[in-house]
C-alpha distance (Angstrom), angle and dihedral (degrees) to the residues before:
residue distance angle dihedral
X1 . . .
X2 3.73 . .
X3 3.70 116.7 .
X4 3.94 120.1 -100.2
X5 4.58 119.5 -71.9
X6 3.77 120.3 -142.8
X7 3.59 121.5 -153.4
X8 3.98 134.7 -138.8
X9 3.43 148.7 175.9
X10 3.51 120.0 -94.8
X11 3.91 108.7 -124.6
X12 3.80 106.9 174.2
X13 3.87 143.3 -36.1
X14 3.78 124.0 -121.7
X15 3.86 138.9 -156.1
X16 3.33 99.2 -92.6
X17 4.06 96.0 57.6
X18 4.17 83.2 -104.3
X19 4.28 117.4 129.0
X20 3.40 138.0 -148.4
X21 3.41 111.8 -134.3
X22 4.07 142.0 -173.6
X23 3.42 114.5 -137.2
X24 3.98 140.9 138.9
X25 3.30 91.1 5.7
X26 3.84 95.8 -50.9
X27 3.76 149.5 101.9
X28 3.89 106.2 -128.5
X29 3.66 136.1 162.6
X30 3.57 116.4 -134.0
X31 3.96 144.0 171.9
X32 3.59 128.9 -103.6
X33 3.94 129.2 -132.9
X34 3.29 118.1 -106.5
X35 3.86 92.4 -107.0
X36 3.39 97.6 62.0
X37 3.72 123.9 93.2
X38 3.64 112.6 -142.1
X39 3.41 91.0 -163.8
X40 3.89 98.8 64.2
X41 4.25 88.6 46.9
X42 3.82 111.8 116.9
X43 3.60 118.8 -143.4
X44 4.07 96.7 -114.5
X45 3.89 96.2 30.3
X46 3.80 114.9 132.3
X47 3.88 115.7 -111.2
X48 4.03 136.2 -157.6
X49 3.50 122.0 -139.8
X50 4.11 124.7 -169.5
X51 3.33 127.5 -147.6
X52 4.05 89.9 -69.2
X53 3.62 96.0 64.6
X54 4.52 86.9 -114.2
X55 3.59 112.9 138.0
X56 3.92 100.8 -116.5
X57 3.80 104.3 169.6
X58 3.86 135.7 30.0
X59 3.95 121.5 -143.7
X60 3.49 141.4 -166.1
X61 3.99 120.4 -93.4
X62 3.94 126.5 -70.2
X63 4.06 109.9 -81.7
X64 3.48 97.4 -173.4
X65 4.01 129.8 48.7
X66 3.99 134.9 107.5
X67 3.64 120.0 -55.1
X68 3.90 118.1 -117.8
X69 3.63 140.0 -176.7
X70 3.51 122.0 -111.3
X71 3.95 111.4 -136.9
X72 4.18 97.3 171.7
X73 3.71 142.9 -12.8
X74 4.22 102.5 -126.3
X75 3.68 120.9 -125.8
X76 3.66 96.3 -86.5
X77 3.75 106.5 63.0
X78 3.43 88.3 -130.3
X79 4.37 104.5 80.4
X80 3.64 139.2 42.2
X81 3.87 140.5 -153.5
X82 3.89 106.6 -137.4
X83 3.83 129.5 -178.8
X84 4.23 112.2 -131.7
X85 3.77 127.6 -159.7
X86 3.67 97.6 -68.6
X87 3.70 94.6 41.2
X88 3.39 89.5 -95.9
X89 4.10 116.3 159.7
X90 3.88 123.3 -144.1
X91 3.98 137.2 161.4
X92 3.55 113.5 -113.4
X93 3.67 134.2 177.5
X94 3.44 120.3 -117.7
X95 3.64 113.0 -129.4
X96 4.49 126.8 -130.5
X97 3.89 95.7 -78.3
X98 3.42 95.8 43.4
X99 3.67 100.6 46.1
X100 4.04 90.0 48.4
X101 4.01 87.3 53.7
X102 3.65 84.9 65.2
X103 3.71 93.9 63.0
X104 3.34 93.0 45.8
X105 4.30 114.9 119.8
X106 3.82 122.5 -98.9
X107 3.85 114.1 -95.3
X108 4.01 84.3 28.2
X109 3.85 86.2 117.2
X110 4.33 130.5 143.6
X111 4.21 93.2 -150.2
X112 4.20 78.7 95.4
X113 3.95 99.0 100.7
X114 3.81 109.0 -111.0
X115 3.81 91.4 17.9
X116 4.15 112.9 121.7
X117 3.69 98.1 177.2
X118 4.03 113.7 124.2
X119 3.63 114.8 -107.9
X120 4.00 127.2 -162.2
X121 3.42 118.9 -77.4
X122 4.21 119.4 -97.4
X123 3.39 132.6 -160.1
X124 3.51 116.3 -87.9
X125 3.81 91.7 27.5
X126 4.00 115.0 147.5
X127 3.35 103.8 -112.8
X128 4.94 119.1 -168.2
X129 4.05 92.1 -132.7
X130 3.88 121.4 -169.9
X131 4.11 87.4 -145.0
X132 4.09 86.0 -165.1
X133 3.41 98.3 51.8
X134 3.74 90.6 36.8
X135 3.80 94.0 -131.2
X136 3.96 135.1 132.7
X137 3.85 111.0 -151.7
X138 3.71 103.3 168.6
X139 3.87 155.8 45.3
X140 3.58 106.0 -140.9
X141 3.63 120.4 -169.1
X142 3.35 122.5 -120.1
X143 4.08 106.0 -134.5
X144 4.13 83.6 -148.3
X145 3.39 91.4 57.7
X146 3.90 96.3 35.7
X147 3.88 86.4 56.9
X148 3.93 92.7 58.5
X149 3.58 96.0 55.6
X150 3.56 132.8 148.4
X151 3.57 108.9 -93.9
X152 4.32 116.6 -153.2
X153 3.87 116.8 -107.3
X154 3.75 109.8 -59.0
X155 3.93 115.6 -117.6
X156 3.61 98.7 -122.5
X157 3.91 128.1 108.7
X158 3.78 134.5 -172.7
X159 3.34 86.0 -98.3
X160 3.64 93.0 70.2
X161 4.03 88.1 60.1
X162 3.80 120.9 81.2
X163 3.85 134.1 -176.1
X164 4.17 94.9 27.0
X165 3.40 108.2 81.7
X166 3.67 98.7 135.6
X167 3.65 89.6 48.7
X168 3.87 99.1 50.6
X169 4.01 89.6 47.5
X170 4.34 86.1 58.7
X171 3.33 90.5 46.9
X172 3.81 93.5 49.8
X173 3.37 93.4 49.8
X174 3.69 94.4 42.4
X175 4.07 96.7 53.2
X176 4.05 107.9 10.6
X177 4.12 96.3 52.9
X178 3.48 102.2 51.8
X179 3.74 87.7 46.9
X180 4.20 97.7 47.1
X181 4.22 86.9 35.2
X182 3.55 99.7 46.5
X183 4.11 94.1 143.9
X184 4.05 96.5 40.0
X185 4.36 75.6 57.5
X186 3.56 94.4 51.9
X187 3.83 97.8 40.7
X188 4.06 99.4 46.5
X189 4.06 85.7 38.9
X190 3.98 96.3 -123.2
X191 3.71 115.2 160.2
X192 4.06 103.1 -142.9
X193 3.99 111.6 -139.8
X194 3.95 120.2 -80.0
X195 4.00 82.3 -139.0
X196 3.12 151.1 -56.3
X197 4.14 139.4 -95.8
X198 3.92 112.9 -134.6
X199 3.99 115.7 -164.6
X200 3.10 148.5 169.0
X201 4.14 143.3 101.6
X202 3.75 112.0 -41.1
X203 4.09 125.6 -79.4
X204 4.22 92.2 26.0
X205 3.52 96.2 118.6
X206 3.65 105.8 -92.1
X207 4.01 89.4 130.1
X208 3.56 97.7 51.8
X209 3.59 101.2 45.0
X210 3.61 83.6 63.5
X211 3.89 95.8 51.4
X212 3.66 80.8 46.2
X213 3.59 108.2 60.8
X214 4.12 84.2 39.2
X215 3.85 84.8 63.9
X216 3.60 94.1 40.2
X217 4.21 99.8 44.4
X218 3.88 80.8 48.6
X219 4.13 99.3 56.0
X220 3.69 93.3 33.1
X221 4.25 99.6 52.4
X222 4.08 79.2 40.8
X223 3.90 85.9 56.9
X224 4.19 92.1 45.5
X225 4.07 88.4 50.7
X226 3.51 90.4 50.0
X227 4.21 97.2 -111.6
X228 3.75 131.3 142.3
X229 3.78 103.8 -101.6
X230 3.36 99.6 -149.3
X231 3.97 73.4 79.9
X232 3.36 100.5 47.6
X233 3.87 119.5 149.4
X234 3.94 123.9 -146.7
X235 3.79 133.0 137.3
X236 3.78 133.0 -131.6
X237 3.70 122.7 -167.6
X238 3.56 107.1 -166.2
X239 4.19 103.9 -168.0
X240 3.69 116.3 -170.6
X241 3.48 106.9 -140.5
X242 4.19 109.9 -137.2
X243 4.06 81.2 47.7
X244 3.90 89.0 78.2
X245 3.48 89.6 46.7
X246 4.21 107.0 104.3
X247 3.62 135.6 169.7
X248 3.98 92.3 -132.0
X249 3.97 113.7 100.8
X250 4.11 93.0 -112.6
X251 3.89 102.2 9.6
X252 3.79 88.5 113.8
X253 3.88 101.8 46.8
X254 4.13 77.1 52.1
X255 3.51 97.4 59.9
X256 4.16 92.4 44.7
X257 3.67 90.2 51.2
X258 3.82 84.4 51.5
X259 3.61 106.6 50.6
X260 4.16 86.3 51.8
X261 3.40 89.6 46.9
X262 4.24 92.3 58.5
X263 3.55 86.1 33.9
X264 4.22 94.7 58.8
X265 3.41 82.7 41.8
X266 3.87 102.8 56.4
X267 4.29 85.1 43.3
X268 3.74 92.0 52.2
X269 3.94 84.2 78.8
X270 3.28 85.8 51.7
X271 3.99 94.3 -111.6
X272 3.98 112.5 137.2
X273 3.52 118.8 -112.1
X274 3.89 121.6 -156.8
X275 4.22 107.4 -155.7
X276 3.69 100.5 -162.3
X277 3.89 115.4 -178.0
X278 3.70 110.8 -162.6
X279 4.02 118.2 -154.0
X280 3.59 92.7 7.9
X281 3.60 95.9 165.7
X282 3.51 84.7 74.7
X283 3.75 95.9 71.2
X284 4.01 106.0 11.7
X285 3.51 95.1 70.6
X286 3.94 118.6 177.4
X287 4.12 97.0 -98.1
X288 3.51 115.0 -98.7
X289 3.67 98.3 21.5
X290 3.72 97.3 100.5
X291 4.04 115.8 114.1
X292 3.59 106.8 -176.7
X293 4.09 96.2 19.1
X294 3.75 136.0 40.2
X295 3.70 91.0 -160.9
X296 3.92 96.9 113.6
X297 4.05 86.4 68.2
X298 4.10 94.1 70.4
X299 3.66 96.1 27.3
X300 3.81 102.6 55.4
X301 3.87 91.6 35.1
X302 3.93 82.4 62.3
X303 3.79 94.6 44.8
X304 3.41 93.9 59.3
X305 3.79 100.4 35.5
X306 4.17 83.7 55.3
X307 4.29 87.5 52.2
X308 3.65 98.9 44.9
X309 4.07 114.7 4.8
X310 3.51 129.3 111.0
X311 3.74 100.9 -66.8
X312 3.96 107.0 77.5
X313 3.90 120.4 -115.2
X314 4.14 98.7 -145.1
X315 4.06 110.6 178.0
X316 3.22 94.5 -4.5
X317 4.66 119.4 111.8
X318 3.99 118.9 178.0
């Protein structure tokens, strides 16, 4: 039989058709076999090595590692601080993939539903690391974040909605002009709503209504830009509220901070984004009401410092 093959990670190729490579613990430079093409090796890529210590086979990338935080891509393109477990920071190199997602377009993006195009990295993006090595490989989705988002326009219309005409004309006018008149806003001064509080007993239409002005924001900003609406592009986060609720001190403030964070995103483009937070009475109690808990005095605090705080809310309504 033939004798036993390590494996590295391949660190770099030089001039002279030699590599660097990571393996057992060490840095080494090594030769290649004559049927290798330097040229196609990825810095990253997974190498064998015979008996020899020659590189006789290229591989795909690492699938397995620890999961890191990324804090900032460096100046270069090319390396990344990430936070570890223990909030630990390191420099790590950012392997092939992840370096071409940097170059990637703006607006080139894989939140769209469906969509499994690569998208630039983010802070606070999950990164598979190879902490030896000292190289990042892969996005990994973070299923918390995957379950908040952005859902398409919904396929509902006022139409859909009877008995509350006089309510869907305030909302209208509350959400849909400042958006359509955004210059008549900024020449008479008027500050259009940060959102608006639907209530009433359960099953009255509170939930649709906001569907439906998603849907019609979407077909009518289409119209002003001169689109077909039938394509029309909005996006509706619908947030239950007891599914923020966590037992970790924090957890929930998290998850607030999150959902803005998407949300500024998404309006960046200059798409508007409908936050609609189901039930929450749940979780936005009235401060100081809490008997058993005390949790309402972080979590509203950080409600209302995400709707009107320092950091602007553009094309975004609650």
């Amino acid at each position: 039989g033939q004798p036993p093959s390590g494996y590295g990670v391949l660190l770099g190729v030089q001039d002279d058709d030699t590599v660097d490579v990571f393996t057992s613990g060490r840095k080494m430079r090594l030769t290649c076999s004559p049927n290798i093409d330097t040229k196609e090796m990825k810095k990253g890529q997974t190498v064998r090595l015979n008996e020899a210590l020659t590189v006789v086979e290229v591989g795909h990338f690492e699938s397995v590692g620890e999961i890191s935080t990324l804090r900032e891509i460096l100046s270069d393109g090319h390396r990344a601080l990430v936070v570890g477990h223990a909030d630990e920071e390191r420099i790590v190199w950012l392997a092939e993939p992840l370096v071409a997602s940097e170059h990637l377009p703006d607006g080139y993006d894989d939140d769209v539903l469906g969509d499994d195009r690569p998208r630039k990295l983010r802070p606070g993006d999950s990164l598979l690391v190879d902490t030896k090595a000292g190289y990042a490989f892969e996005r990994i989705p973070k299923a918390e974040v995957e379950d908040l988002v952005l859902e398409e326009v919904p396929d509902v219309s006022y139409h859909d909605i009877g008995g509350l005409t006089r309510q869907i004309e305030q909302i209208r006018d509350a959400v849909e002009l400042p958006f359509l008149h955004k210059d008549l806003y900024r020449e008479y001064s008027l500050r259009p709503p940060k959102g608006v509080l639907l209530y009433g007993p359960p099953g009255c239409g509170k939930t649709l209504i906001a569907k439906a002005v998603a849907n019609s924001l979407a077909k009518k900003m289409a119209e002003v830009r001169g689109e077909d609406a039938r394509e029309a592009k909005s996006y509706f986060l619908n947030i239950k509220g007891p599914e923020l609720l966590n037992k970790f001190v924090g957890e929930t403030e998290r998850h607030i901070r999150l959902i803005f964070q998407r949300a500024r995103e998404k309006a960046s483009e200059g798409t508007p984004v409908i936050v609609f937070f189901d039930e929450m009475d749940s979780i936005f109690r009235t401060r100081g009401t809490g008997v058993s808990s005390d949790v309402e005095t972080t979590v509203v605090p950080q409600l209302l410092s995400e709707i009107d705080g320092v950091e602007g809310l553009e094309n975004v309504i609650v």
